[in-house]
C-alpha positions, 0 to 999 in steps of 0.5 A: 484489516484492510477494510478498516482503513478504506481498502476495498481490494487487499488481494488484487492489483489496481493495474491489472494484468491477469493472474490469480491477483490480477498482478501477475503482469506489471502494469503495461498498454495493455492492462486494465487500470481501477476506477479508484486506485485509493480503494486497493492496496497494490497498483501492480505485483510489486508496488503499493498505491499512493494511499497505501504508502500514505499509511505505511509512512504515517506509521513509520513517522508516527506509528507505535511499537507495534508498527515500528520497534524500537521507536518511531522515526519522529521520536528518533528524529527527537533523540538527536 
């Protein structure tokens, strides 16, 4: 699913720290940091990166049933 919406790295953190992910340590002086952080989905173990909320955003605000139930934030935002 990730590549689909331009991810090229769904499994492994963009500030990486060592581990099986790469993100078993949070991002720190000593972490190696991606060339394109727009390509991964993580930054760290715990943090999506600037283009993965983008995502998770647009869908909380515009997304249908299967992103958000029982209605969007716009449409919620409408029904006041």
């Amino acid at each position: 699913m990730h590549e689909s919406l331009g991810f090229e790295s769904a499994n492994s953190a963009c500030c990486s720290g060592g581990g099986r992910f790469e993100g078993i340590v949070p991002c720190g002086p000593s972490s190696k940091i991606c060339q394109d952080r727009s390509k991964y989905v993580f930054w760290d173990p715990y943090h999506p990166t600037d283009a993965a909320n983008v995502i998770i955003a647009k869908r909380l605000l515009d997304g249908n049933s299967a992103d958000i139930w029982p209605i969007n934030v716009r449409q919620l935002l409408a029904s006041s």
